[in-house]
C-alpha positions in Angstrom: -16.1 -17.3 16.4 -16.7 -14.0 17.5 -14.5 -10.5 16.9 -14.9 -7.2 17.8 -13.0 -4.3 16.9 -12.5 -1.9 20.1 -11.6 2.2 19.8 -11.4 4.2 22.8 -13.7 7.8 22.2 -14.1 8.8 26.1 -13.7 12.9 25.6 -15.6 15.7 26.3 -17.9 17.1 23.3 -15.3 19.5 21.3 -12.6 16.6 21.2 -14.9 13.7 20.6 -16.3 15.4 17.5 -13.1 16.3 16.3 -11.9 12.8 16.6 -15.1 11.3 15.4 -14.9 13.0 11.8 -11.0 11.3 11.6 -12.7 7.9 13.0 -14.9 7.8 10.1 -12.5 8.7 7.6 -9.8 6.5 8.6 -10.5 3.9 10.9 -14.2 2.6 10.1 -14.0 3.1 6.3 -10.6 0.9 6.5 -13.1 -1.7 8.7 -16.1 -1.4 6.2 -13.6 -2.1 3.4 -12.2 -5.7 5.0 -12.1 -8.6 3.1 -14.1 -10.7 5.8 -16.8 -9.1 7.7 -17.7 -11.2 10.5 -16.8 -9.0 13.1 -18.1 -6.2 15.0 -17.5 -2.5 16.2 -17.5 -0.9 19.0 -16.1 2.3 20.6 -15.9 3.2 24.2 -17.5 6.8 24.9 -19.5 8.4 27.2 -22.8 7.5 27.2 -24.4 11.3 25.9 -22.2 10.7 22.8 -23.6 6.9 22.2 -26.3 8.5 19.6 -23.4 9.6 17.4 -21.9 6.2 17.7 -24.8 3.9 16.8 -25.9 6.0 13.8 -22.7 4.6 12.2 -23.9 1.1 13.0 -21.4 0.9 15.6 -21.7 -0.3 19.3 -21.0 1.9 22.0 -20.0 1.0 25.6 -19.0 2.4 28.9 -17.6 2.4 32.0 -18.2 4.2 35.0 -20.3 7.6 35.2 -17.9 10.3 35.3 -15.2 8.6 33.7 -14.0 11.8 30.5 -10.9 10.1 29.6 -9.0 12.7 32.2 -5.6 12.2 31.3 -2.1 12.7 33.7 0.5 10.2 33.1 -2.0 7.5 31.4 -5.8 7.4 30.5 -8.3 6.6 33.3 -10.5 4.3 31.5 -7.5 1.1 31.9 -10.2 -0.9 33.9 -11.0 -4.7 34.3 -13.6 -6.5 32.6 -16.2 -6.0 36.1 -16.2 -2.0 35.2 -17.5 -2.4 31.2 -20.5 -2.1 30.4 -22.9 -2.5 27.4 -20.1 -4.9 25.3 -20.5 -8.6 25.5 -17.2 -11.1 25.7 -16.0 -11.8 22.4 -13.3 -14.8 21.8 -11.1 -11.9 19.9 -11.0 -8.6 20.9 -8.4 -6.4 18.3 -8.1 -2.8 19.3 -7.4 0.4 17.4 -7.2 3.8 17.9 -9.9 6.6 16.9 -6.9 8.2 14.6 -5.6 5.3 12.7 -6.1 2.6 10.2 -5.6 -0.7 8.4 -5.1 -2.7 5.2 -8.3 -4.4 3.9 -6.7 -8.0 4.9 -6.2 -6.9 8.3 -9.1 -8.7 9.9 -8.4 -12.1 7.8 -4.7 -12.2 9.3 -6.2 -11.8 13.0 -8.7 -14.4 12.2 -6.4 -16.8 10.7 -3.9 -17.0 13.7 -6.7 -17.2 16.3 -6.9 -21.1 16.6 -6.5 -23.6 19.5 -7.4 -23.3 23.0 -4.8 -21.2 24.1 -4.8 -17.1 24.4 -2.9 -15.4 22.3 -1.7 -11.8 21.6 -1.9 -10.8 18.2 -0.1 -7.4 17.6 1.4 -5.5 13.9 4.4 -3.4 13.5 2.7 -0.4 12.4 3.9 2.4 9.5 3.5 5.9 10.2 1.1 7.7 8.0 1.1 11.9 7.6 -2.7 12.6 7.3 -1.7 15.9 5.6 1.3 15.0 3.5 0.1 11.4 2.7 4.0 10.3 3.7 4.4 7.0 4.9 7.4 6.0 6.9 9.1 3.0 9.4 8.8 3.8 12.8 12.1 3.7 14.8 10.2 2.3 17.6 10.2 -1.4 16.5 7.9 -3.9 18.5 8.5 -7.2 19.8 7.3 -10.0 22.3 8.4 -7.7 25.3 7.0 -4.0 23.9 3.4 -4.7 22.3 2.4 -2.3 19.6 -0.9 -0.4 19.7 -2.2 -2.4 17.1 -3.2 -5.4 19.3 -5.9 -8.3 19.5 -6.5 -10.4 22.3 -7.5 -14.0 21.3 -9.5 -16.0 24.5 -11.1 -19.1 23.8 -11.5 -19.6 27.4 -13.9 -16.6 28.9 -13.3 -18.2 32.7 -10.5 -15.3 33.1 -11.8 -12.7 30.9 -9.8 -10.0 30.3 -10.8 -7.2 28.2 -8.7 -5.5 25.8 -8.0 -1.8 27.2 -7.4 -2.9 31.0 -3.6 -2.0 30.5 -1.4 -0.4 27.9 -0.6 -1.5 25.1 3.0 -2.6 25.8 2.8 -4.9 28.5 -0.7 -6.5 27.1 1.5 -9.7 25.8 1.8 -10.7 30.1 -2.0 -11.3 29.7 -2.0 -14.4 26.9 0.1 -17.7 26.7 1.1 -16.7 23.8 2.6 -13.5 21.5 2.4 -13.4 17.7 4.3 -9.9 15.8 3.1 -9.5 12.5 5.2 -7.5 10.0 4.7 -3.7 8.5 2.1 -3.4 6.0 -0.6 -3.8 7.8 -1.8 -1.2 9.9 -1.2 2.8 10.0 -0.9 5.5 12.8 -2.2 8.9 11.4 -0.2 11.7 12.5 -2.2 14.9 12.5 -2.1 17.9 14.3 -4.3 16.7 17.0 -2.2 13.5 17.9 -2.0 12.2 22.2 1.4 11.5 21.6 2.9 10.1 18.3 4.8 11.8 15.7 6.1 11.5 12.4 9.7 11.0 14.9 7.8 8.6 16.3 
């Protein structure tokens, strides 16, 4: 079976190396320290950052040529699998963001639920974590099979209508698999720093 781990990286140069310092920190150590490692990484960027991305050992990928991440009411890069390029189809796809992180069994859980021949959406109720403070704390915004949380995986053991993992948001990607799994707190963490999109410790 094959799994990759998405993050979206698509800024200009003084946010992207911002972010990338808190990616390697928080999100690719918690993926190097994984109890199963059959899986691999990627992050979508634009392509003059994709040095910086494979001297971690991770995959970078694209889409489009002017595509910076511009952002108004949601992030331009929500495209369909025809506009990606450099990744190849995976039968998982789990994504998380450059900010956060995840327990070292966090992979194995993904892994053991994706079985049978139908798709299935894989998401966690995540804990909020204070980068600063080290606080952790329950979200009041509690997930279910209708609101999909940001810590999501797409299972697809049939590629004919492939659909890849960042074409919509978060919430609503449950309407694109037969079937929608929650998984309980413990498992994954959204840093809240000072540079956060959107998330607070209110969040």
């Amino acid at each position: 079976m094959k799994h990759v781990v998405v993050t979206r990286m698509l800024y200009t140069d003084d946010r992207f190396y911002r972010r990338l310092e808190l990616y390697k920190k928080y999100t690719l150590n918690s993926l190097k320290e994984q109890t199963v490692q059959n899986f691999d990484i990627a992050v979508l960027c634009n392509r003059k950052h994709a040095d910086a991305i494979k001297e971690l050992g991770v995959i970078p990928f694209f889409v489009g040529e002017n595509n910076f991440g511009q952002k108004d009411k949601t992030w331009h890069c929500k495209v369909p699998w025809s506009e990606i390029e450099g990744l190849g189809k995976y039968d998982i796809q789990s994504n998380i963001d450059s900010d956060d992180w995840v327990c070292h069994k966090y992979i194995e859980k993904i892994q053991e639920l994706s079985v049978g021949d139908k798709s299935i959406h894989i998401h966690f109720q995540p804990l909020l974590f204070n980068l600063k403070t080290q606080e952790i704390k329950a979200m009041r915004n509690r997930y279910d099979s209708n609101n999909g949380s940001a810590f999501y995986s797409l299972y697809q053991p049939d590629k004919t209508n492939y659909i890849y993992i960042g074409q919509d948001g978060h919430r609503r990607m449950q309407n694109y698999a037969d079937k929608t799994i929650i998984i309980c707190e413990g498992y994954a963490y959204v840093g809240i720093h000072d540079d956060n999109d959107s998330t607070t410790m209110n969040a």
